[in-house]
C-alpha positions as CSV (number, residue, x, y, z in Angstrom):
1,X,13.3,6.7,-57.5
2,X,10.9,9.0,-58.9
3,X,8.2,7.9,-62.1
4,X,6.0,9.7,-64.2
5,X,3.5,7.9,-65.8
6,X,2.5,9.3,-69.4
7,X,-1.0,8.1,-71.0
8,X,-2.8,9.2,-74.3
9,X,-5.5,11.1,-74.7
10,X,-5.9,10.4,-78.4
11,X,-8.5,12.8,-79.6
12,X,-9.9,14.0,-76.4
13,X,-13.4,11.2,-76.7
14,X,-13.7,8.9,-73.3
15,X,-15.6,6.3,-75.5
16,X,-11.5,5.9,-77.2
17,X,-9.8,5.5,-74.2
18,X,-8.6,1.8,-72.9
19,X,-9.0,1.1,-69.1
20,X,-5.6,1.3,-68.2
21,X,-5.9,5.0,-69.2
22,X,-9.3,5.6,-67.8
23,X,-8.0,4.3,-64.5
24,X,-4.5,6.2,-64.6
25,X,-6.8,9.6,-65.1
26,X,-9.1,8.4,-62.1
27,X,-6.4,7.6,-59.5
28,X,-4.0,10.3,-60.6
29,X,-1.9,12.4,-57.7
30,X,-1.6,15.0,-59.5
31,X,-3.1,14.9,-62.8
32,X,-1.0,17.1,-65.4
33,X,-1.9,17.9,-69.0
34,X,0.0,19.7,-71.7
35,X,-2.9,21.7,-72.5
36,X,-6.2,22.4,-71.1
37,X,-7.5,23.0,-74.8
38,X,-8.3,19.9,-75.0
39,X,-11.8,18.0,-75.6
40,X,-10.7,15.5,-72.7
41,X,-11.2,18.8,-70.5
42,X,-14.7,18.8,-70.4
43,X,-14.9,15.2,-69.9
44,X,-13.0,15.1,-66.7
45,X,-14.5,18.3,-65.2
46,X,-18.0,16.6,-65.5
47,X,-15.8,13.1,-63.7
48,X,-15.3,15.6,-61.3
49,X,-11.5,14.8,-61.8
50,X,-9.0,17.8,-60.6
51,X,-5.7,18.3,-63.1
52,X,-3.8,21.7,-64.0
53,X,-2.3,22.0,-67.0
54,X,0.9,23.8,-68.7
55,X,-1.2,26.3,-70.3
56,X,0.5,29.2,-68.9
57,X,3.7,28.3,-70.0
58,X,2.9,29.0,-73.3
59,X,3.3,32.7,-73.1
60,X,6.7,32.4,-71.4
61,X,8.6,30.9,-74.0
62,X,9.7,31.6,-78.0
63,X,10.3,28.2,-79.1
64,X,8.8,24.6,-78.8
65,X,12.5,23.6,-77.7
66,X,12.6,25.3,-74.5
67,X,9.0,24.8,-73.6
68,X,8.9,21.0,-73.8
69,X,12.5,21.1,-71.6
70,X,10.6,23.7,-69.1
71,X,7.7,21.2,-69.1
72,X,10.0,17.9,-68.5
73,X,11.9,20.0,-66.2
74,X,8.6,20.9,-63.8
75,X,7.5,17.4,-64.4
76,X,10.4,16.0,-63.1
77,X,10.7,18.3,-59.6
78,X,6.9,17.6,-58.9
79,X,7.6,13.8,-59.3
80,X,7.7,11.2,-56.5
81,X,7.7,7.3,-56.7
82,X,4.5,7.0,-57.7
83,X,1.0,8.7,-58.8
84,X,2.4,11.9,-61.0
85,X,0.1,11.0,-64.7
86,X,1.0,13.1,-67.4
87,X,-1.6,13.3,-70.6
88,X,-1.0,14.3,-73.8
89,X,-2.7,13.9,-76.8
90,X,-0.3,11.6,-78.7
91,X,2.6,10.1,-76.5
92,X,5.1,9.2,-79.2
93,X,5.5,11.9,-81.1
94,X,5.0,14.4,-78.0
95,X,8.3,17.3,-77.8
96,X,7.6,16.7,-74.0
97,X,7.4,13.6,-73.8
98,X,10.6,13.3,-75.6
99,X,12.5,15.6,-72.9
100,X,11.4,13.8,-70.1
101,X,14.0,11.1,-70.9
102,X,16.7,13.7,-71.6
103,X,16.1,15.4,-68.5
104,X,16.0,12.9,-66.0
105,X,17.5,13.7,-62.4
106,X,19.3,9.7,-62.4
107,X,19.3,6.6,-64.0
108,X,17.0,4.5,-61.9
109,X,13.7,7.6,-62.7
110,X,11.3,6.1,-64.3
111,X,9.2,7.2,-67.6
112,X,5.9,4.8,-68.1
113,X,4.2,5.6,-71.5
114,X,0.9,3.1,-71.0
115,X,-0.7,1.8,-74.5
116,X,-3.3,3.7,-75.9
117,X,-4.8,5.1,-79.4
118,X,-2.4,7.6,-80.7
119,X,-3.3,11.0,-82.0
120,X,-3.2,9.8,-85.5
121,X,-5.6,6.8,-85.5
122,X,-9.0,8.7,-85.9
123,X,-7.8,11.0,-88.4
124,X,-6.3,7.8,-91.0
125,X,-9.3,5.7,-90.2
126,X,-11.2,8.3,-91.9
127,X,-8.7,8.4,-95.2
128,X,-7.4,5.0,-95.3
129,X,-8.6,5.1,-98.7
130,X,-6.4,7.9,-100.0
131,X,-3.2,6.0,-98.4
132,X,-2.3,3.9,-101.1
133,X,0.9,3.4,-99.8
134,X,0.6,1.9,-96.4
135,X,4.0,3.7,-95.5
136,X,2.8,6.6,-94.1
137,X,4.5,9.5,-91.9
138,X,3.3,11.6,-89.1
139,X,4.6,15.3,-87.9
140,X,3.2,17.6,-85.8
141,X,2.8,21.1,-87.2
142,X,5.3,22.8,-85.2
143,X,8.0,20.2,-86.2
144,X,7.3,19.7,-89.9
145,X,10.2,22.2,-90.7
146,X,12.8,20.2,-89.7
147,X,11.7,16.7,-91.0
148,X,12.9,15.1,-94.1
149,X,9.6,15.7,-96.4
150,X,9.0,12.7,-98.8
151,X,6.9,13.6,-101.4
152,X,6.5,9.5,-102.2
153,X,5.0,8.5,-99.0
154,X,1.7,9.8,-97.3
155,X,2.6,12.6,-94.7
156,X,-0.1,13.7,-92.1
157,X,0.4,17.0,-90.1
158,X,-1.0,17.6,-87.3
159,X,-2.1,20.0,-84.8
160,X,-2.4,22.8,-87.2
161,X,-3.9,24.9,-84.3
162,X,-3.5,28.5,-86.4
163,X,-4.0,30.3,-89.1
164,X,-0.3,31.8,-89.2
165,X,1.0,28.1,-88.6
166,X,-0.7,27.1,-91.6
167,X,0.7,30.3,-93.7
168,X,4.3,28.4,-92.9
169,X,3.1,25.0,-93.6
170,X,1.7,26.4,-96.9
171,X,5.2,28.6,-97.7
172,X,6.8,25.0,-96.8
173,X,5.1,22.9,-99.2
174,X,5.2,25.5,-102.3
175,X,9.2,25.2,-102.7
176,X,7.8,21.4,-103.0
177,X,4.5,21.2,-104.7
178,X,2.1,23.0,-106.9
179,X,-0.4,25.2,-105.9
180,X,-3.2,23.2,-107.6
181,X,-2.5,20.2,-105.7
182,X,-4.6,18.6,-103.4
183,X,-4.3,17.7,-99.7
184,X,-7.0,16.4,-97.3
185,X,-7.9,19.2,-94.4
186,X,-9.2,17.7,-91.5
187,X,-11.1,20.9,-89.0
188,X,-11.3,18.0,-86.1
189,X,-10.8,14.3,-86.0
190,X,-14.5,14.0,-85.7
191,X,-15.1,15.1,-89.2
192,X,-14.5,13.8,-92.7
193,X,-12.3,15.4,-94.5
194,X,-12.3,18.2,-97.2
195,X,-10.2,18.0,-100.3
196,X,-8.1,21.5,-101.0
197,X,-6.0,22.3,-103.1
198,X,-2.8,24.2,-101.5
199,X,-3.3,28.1,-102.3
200,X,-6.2,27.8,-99.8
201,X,-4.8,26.2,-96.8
202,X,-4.3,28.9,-94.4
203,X,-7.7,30.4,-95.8
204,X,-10.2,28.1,-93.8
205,X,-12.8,29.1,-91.3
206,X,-11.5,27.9,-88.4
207,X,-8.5,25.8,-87.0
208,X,-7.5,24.3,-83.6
209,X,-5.1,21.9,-82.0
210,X,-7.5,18.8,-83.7
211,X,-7.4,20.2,-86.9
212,X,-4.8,18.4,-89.3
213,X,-3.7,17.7,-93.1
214,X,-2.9,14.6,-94.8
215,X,-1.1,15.3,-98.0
216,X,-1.3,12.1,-100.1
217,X,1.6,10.7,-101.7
218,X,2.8,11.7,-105.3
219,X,4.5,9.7,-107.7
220,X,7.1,11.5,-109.9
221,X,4.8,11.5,-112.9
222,X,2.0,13.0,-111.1
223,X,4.7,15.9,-109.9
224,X,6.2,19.4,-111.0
225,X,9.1,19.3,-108.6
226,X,11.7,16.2,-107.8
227,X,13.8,15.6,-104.6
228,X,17.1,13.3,-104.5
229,X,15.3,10.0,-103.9
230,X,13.9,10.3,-107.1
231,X,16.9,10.8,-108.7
232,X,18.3,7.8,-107.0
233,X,15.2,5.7,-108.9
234,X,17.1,6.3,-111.9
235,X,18.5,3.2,-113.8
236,X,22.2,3.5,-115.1
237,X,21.6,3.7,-118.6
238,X,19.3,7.0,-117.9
239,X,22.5,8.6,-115.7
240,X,25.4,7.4,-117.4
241,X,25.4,10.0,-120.3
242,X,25.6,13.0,-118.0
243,X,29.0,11.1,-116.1
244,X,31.3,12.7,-118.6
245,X,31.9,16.0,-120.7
246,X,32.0,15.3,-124.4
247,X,35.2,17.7,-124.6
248,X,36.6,15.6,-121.5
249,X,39.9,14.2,-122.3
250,X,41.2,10.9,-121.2
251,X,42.7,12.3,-117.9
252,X,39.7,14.8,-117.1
253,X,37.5,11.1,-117.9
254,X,39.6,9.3,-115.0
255,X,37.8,7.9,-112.3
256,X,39.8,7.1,-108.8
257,X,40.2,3.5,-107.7
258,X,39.9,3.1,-104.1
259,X,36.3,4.0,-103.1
260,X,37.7,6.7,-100.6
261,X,39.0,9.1,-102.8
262,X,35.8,8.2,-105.5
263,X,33.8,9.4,-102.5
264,X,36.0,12.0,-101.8
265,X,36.2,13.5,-105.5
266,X,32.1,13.3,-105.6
267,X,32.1,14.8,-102.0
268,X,33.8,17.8,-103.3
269,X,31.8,18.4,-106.6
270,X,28.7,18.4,-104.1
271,X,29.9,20.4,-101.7
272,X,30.2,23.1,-104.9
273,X,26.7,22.4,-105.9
274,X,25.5,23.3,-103.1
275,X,28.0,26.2,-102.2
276,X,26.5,27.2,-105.9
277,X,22.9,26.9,-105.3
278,X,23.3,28.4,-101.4
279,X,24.8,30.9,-103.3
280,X,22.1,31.9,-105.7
281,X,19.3,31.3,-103.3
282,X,20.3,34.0,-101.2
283,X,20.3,36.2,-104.7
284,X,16.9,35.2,-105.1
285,X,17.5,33.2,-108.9
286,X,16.8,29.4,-107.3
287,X,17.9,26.9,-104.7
288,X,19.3,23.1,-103.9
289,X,15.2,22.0,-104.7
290,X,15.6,23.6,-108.5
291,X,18.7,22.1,-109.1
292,X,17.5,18.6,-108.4
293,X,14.4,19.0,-110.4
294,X,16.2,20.1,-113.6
295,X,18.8,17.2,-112.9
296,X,15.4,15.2,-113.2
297,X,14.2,16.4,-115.8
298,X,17.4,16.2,-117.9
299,X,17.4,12.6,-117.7
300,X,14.0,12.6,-119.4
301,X,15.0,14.3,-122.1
302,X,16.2,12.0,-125.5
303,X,20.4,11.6,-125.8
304,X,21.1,14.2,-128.5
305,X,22.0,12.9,-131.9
C-alpha cells in the first residue's frame, strides 16, 4: 500500500503552521512541493530541510489539466508506504491534489490531507468586513473560467500570479460587471488590501502567486448586468404578463398537463434562445449574458396600459 501525505502551506509564514504540519515537513522522505516560489522556501532552506519541487514541469505542459495529472502521476511512482509529504499552498482546492485520487495505482493507496490553515484564511481575515454575506466562494485564477460566477455572493481569486492572467480575469468579468466597479486587490496576503475599480486590474505593479482579488458581492440594484438566478428572484405577478402573446389564441395560450411535456415544451423554446443568442454572439451583436439582462430589465418596466 503506498500513501502520500498532503499538508498546507497556507501562505508560506512558519508562525501559521500547526504542529502536525511542522513535523510532517521535518520528518519528510522526500519532501515534494508544487512550486518552489513559494515564501515557505526560504523558511525551510534556513531549517536546513531538503525538498525539490515540480517547478520544471511547468514548461512542459500547455494546460493546468495535464500538469496536475503529470504531477499526481510522478507522485504516485515515487510513493512507498510511508514518508512521501506533498505541500501545497492550499490542499482543497489544489488541481493536484485533486488528481491524486483519480490517479491512484489501487484501491487500498492512500491520500492523507492533514488539517491546516488554507490558502484563503489570511487573505478574508483582512476583509471580513467587506463580506457581508458570509457565503463566500473561492477559485484559483487559473480555474475561474470554468466556475459558475455568482455575482450575489463574495468570490475571491486567487493566485493571480501574472499580468496576462489578470488581462483574462479582467476580459472575464467585463461580460459581467462594469468597469467602474470595485474589487479588493490583494499584492500578497501580508498586506491590506487596495480598492480598484476593474479597468485597472491587470495594470498593477507587480503580481505573484500570493497576490489575489476579492470581488465583493452585488445585489441586483447595485448592478448593470443580471444572470438567471436573478431572474429566478422574481415573484409571479412580475413574470406572469410576459407568459403569453396578447395576439395568442386560445390554442397557441395552451399549456401541457403532465409536467414532462411542460418541461419538454420550455426545454425546446430554450434550446432556441440559446441556439439564437450562440448565433448572434458569434456575429458579434450580443450573447446568452444580454439576453438575460434585458429579460431583467423588462420585468421592471410598468405593464403597458
Amino acid at each position: 500500500m503506498k500513501q502520500i501525505t498532503v499538508v498546507s502551506l497556507s501562505s508560506g509564514d512558519p508562525d501559521l503552521l500547526n504542529r502536525l504540519t511542522l513535523n510532517a515537513l521535518k520528518t519528510a522522505c522526500p519532501l515534494i512541493l508544487r512550486t518552489d516560489h513559494h515564501p515557505i522556501s526560504a523558511w525551510l532552506r534556513q531549517q536546513e530541510i531538503a525538498y525539490r519541487s515540480f517547478d520544471s514541469l511547468y514548461d512542459q505542459t500547455e494546460d493546468f489539466d495535464t500538469l496536475h495529472r503529470m504531477m499526481a502521476e510522478s507522485l504516485w511512482q515515487e510513493a512507498g508506504d510511508s514518508g512521501l509529504v506533498y505541500g501545497v499552498p492550499d490542499p482543497l482546492s489544489d488541481g493536484s491534489v485533486r488528481q491524486l485520487f483519480s490517479c491512484r495505482p489501487s484501491p487500498e493507496d492512500r491520500v492523507e490531507i492533514l488539517p491546516g490553515i488554507g490558502i484563503t484564511d489570511p487573505y478574508l481575515s483582512r476583509c471580513r468586513g467587506a463580506l457581508r454575506d458570509p457565503d463566500w466562494r473561492t477559485a484559483a485564477a487559473s480555474s475561474l473560467f470554468s466556475a459558475d460566477y455568482d455575482p450575489n455572493r463574495p468570490l475571491l481569486v486567487t493566485e493571480l500570479d501574472s499580468e496576462i492572467l489578470a488581462g483574462e480575469v479582467k476580459a472575464f468579468l467585463e461580460s459581467r460587471m462594469a468597469d467602474e466597479d470595485t474589487l479588493l486587490f490583494f499584492r500578497d496576503s501580508d498586506h491590506a488590501p487596495r480598492e480598484i475599480p476593474l479597468y485597472e486590474l491587470d495594470r498593477q505593479r507587480t503580481y505573484d502567486h500570493r497576490s489575489a482579488l476579492l470581488i465583493p458581492a452585488r445585489s441586483p440594484e447595485d448592478r448593470s448586468r443580471f444572470t438567471l438566478s436573478d431572474l429566478e428572484q422574481k415573484t409571479d405577478q412580475q413574470l406572469a404578463r410576459f407568459l403569453r402573446r396578447s395576439d395568442a389564441g386560445p390554442e397557441e395560450d395552451a399549456w401541457p398537463d403532465d409536467p414532462d411535456e411542460a418541461a419538454d415544451a420550455l426545454a425546446e423554446t430554450l434550446l432556441e434562445v440559446v441556439r439564437r443568442a450562440c448565433l448572434a454572439r458569434a456575429m458579434g451583436d450580443f450573447d446568452l449574458r444580454d439576453v438575460l439582462t434585458r429579460a431583467y430589465r423588462l420585468t421592471d418596466r410598468p405593464p403597458e396600459s
